[in-house]
SEVO-40588 format. One record per atom (N, C-alpha, C): residue in three letters; chain; atom name; x, y, z. Coordinates in Angstrom, 2 decimals, decimal comma, always signed. Each point is the difference from the previous one (the first is absolute). Example, Ala and Ser with C-alpha at 12.3 -4.5 7.8 and 13.67 -1.06 7.14 Angstrom:
2
   rest   kette   atom         u         v         w
    Ala       A      N    +13,19     -5,69     +7,80
    Ala       A     CA     -0,89     +1,19     +0,00
    Ala       A      C     +0,90     +1,20     +0,00
    Ser       A      N     -0,35     +1,05     -0,72
    Ser       A     CA     +0,82     +1,19     +0,06
    Ser       A      C     -0,77     +1,09     +0,73
// end
This chain:
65
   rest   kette   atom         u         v         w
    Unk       A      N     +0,84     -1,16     +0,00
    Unk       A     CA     -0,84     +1,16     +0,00
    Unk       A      C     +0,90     +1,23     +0,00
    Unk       A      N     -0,25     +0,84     -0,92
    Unk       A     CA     +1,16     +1,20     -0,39
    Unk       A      C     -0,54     +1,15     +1,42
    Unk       A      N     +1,22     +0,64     +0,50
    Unk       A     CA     -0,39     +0,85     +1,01
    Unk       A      C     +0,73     +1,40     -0,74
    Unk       A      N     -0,56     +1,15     +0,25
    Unk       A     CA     +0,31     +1,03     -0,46
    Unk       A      C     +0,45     +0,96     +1,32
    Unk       A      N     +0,67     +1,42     -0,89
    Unk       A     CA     +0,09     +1,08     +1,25
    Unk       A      C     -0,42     +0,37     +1,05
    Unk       A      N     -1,39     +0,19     -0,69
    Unk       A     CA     -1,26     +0,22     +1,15
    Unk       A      C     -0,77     -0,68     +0,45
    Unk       A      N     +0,44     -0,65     -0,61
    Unk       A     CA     -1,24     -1,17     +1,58
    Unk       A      C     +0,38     +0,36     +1,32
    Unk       A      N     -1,23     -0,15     +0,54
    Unk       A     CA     +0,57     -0,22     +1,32
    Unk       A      C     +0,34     -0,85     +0,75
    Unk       A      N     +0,83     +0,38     +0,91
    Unk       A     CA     +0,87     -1,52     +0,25
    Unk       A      C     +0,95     +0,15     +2,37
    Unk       A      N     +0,06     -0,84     +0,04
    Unk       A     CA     +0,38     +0,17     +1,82
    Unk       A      C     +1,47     +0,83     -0,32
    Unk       A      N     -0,02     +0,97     +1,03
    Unk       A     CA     +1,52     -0,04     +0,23
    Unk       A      C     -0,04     +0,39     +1,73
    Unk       A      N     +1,12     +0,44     +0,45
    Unk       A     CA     +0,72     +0,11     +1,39
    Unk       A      C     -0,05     +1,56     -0,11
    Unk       A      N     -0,90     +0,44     +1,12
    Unk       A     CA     -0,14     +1,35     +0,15
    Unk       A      C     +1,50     +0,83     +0,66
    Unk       A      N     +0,18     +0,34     -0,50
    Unk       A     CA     +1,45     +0,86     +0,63
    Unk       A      C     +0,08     +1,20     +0,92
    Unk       A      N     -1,72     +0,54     +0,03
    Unk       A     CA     -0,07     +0,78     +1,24
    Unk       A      C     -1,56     -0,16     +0,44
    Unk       A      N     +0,26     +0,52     +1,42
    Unk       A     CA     -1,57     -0,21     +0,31
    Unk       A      C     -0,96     +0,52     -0,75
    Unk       A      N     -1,78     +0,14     -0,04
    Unk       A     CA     -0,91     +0,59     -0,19
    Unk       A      C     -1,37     -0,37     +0,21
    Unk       A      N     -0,73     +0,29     -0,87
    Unk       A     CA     -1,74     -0,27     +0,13
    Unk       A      C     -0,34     -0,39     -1,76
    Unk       A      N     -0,82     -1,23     +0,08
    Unk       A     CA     +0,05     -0,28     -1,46
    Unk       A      C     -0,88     +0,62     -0,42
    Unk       A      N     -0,53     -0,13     -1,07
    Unk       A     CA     -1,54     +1,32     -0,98
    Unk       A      C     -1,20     -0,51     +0,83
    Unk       A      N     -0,29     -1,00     +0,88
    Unk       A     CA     -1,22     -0,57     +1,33
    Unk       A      C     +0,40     +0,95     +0,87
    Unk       A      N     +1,21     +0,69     +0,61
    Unk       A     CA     +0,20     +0,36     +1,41
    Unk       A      C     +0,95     -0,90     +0,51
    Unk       A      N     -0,41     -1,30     -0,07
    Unk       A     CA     +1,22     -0,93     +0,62
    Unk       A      C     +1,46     +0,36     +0,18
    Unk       A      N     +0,56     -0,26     +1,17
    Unk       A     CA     +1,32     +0,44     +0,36
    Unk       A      C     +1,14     -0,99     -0,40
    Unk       A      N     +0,89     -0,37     -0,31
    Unk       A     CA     +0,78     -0,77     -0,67
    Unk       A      C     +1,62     +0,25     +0,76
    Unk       A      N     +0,85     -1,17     +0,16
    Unk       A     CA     +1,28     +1,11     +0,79
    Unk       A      C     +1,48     -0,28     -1,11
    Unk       A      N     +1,39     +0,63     -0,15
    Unk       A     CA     +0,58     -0,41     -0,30
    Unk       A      C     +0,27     -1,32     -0,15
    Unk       A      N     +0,10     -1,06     -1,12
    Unk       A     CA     +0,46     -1,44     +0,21
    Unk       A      C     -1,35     -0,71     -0,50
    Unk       A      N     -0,97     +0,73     -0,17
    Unk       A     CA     -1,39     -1,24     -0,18
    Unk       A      C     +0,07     +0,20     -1,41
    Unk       A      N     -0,75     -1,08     -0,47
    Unk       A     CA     -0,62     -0,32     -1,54
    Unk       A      C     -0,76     +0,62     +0,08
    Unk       A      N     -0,03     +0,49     -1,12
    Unk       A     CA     -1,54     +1,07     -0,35
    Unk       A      C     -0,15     -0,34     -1,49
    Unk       A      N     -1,38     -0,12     -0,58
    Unk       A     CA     -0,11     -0,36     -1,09
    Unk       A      C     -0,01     +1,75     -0,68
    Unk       A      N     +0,75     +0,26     -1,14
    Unk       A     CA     +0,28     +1,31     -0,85
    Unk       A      C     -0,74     +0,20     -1,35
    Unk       A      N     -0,82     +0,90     -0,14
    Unk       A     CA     -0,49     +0,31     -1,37
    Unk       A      C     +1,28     +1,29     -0,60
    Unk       A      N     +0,11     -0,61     -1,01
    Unk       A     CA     +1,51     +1,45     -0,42
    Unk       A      C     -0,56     +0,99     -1,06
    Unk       A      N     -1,33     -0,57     -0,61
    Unk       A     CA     -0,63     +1,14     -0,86
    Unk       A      C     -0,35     +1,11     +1,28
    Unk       A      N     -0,93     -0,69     +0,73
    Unk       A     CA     -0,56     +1,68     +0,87
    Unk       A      C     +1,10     -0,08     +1,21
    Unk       A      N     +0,70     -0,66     +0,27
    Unk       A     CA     +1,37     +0,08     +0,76
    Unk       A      C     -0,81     +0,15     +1,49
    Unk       A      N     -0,61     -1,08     +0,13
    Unk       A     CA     -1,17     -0,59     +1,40
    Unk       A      C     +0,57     -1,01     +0,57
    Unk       A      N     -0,22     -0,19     +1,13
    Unk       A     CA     +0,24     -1,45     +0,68
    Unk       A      C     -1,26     -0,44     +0,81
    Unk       A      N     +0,10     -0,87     +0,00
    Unk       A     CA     -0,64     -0,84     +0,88
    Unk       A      C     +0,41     -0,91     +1,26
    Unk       A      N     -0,49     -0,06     +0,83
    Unk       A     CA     +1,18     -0,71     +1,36
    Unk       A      C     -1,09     -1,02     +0,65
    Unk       A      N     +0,23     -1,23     +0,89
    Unk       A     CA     -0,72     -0,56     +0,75
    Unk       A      C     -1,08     -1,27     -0,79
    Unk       A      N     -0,71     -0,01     +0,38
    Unk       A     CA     -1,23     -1,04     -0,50
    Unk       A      C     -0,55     +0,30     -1,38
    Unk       A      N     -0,08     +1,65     +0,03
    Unk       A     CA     -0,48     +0,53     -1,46
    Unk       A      C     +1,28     -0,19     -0,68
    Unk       A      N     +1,26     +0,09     -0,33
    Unk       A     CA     +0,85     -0,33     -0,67
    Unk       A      C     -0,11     -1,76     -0,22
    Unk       A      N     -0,28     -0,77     +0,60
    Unk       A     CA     -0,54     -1,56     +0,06
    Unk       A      C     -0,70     +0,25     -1,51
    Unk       A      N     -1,64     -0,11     +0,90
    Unk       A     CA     -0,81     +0,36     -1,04
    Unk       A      C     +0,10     +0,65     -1,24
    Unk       A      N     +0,74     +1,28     -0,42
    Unk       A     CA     +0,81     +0,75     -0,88
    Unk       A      C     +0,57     -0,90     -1,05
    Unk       A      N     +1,10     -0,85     +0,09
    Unk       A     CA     +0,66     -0,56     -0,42
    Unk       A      C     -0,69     -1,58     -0,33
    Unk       A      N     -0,72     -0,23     +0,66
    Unk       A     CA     -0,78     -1,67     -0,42
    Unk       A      C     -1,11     +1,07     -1,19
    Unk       A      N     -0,29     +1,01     +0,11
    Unk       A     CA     -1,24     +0,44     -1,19
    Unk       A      C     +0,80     +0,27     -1,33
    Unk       A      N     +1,48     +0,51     +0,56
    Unk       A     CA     +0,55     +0,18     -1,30
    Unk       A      C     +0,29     -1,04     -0,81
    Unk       A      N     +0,85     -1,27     +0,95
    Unk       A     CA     +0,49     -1,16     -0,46
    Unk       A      C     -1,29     -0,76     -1,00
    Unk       A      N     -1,13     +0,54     +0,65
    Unk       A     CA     -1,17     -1,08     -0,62
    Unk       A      C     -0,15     +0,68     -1,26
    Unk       A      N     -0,39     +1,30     -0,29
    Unk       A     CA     -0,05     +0,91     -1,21
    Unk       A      C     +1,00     -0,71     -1,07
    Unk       A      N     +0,92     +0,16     +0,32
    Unk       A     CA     +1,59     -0,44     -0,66
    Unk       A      C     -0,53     -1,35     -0,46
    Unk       A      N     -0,53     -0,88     +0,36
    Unk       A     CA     -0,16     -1,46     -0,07
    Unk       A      C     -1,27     -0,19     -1,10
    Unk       A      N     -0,98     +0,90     +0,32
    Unk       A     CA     -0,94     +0,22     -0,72
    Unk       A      C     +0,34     +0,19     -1,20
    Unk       A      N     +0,77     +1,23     -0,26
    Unk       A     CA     +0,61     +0,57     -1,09
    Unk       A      C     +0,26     -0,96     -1,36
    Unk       A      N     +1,25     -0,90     +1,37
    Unk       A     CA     +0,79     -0,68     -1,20
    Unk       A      C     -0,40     -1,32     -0,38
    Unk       A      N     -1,43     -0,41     +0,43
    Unk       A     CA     -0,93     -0,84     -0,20
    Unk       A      C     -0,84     +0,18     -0,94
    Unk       A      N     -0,81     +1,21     -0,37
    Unk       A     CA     -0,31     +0,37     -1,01
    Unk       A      C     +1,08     +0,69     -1,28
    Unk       A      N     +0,66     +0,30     +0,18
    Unk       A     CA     +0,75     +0,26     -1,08
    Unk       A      C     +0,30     +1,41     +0,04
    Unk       A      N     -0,27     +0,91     +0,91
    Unk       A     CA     -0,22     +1,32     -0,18
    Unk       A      C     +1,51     +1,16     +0,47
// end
């Protein structure tokens, strides 16, 4: 399955914050990253986040699209 620039994808937050929910996140955690609107996501919604994307992706390349 081809992955591109922008997808979004986990990385290792390098400083603290609050993801686009409010959620607080600290140096050192996974946070799932959107790099088009340059958003994160942290916690359970980054879970969820990332299983909706993975499934999209799967969908995708199941139909042909």
């Amino acid at each position: 399955m081809p992955s591109y620039r922008n997808d979004p994808r986990w990385i290792t937050a390098k400083w603290p914050g609050k993801d686009r929910e409010g959620a607080e996140y600290k140096k050192g955690d996974r946070v799932f990253y959107y790099p088009l609107t340059k958003t994160i996501v942290a916690g359970e919604a980054a879970e969820k986040a990332a299983a909706e994307f993975a499934s999209d992706r799967a969908d995708e390349e199941f139909t042909g699209g």
